[in-house]
Short mmCIF file of the C-alpha atoms (twelve columns), coordinates in Angstrom:
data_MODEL
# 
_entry.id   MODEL 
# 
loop_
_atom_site.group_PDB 
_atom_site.id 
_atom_site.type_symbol 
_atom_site.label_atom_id 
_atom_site.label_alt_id 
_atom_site.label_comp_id 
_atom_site.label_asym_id 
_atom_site.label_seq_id 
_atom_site.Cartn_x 
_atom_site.Cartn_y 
_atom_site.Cartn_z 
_atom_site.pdbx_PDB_model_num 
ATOM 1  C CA . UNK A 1  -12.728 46.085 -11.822 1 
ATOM 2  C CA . UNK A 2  -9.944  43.388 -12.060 1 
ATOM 3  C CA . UNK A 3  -8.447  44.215 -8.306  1 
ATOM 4  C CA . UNK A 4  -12.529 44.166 -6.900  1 
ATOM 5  C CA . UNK A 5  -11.968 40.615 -8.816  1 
ATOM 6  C CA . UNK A 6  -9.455  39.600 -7.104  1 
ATOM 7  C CA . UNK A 7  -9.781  41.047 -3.376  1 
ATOM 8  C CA . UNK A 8  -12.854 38.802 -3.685  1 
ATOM 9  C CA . UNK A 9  -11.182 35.751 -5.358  1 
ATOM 10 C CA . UNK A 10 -8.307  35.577 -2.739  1 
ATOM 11 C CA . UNK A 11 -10.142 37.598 0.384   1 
ATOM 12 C CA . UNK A 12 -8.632  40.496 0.862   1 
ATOM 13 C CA . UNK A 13 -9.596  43.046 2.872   1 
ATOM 14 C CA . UNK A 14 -10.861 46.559 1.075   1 
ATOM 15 C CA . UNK A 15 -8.429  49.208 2.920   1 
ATOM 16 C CA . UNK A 16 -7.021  51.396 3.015   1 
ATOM 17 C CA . UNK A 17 -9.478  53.131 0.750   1 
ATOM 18 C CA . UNK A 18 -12.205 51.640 -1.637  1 
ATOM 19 C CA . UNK A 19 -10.739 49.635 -5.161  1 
ATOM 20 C CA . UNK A 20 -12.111 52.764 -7.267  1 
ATOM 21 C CA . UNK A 21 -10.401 55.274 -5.629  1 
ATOM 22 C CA . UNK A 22 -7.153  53.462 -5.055  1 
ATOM 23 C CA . UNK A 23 -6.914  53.348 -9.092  1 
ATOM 24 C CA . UNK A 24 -7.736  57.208 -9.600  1 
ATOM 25 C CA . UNK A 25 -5.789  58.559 -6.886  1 
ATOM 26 C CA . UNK A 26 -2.724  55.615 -6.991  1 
ATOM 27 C CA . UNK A 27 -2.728  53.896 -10.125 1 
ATOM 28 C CA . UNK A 28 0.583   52.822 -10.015 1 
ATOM 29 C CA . UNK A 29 1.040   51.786 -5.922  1 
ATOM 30 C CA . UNK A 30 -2.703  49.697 -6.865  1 
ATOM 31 C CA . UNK A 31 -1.012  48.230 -9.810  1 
ATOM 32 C CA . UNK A 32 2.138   46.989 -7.897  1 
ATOM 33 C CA . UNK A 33 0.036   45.802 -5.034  1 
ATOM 34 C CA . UNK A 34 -1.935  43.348 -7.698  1 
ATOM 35 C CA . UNK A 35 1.630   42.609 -9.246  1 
ATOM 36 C CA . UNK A 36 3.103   40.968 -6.049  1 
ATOM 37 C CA . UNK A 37 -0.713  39.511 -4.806  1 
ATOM 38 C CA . UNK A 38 -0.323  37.496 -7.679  1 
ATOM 39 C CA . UNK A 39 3.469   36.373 -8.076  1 
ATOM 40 C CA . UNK A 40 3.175   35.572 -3.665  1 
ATOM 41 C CA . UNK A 41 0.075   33.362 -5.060  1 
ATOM 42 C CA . UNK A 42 2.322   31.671 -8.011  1 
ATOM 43 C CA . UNK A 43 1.353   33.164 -11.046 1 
ATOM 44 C CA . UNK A 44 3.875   33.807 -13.816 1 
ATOM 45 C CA . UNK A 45 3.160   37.050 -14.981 1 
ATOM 46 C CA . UNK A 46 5.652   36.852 -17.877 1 
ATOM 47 C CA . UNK A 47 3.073   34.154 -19.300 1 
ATOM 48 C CA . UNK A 48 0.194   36.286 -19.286 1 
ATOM 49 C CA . UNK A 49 -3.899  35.325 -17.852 1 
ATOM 50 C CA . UNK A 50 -4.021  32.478 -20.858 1 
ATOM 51 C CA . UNK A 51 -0.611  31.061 -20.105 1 
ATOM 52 C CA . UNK A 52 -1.764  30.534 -16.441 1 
ATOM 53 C CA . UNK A 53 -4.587  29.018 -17.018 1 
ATOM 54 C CA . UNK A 54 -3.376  26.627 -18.915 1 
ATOM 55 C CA . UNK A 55 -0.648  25.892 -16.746 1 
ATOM 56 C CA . UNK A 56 -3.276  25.665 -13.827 1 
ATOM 57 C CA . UNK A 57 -5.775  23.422 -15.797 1 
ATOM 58 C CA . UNK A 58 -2.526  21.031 -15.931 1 
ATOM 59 C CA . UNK A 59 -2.422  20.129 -12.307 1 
ATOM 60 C CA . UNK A 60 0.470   22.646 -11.609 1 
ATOM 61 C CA . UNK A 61 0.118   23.185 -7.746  1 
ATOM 62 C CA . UNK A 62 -0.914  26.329 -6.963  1 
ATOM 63 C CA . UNK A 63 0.370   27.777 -2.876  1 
ATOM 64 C CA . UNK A 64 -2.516  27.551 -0.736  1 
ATOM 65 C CA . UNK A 65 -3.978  30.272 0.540   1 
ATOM 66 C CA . UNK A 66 -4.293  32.039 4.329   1 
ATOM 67 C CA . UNK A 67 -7.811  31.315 5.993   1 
ATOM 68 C CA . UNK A 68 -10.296 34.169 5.921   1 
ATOM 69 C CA . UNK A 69 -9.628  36.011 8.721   1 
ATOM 70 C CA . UNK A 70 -5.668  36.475 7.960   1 
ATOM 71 C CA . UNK A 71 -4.110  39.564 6.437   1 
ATOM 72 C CA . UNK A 72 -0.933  41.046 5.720   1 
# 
């Protein structure tokens, strides 16, 4: 649920399989793939989801992100 979340939030592309399978089949390749999504994107994962939002609701300048269209 959380990586449909946020291949929607940030526009990624659905590939090479759909978000279900990729977490029954590869939990832990899935999990590293959301893990480095969200440090490229400048989240602090040692702060946890409340810790960044705070720290986002603070003006703290997030990187911008590609235009639709662009993927890794």
């Amino acid at each position: 649920m959380y990586r449909s979340k946020m291949r929607n939030q940030f526009g990624l592309r659905e590939s090479p399989c759909n978000d279900y399978l990729l977490h029954i089949c590869c939990e832990r390749r899935a999990l590293c793939q959301e893990y480095r999504e969200l440090k490229i994107r400048g989240f602090d994962l040692s702060i946890g989801w409340q810790g960044n939002m705070e720290r986002h609701q603070h003006g703290v300048q997030m990187p911008p992100m590609a235009p639709s269209g662009m993927y890794r």
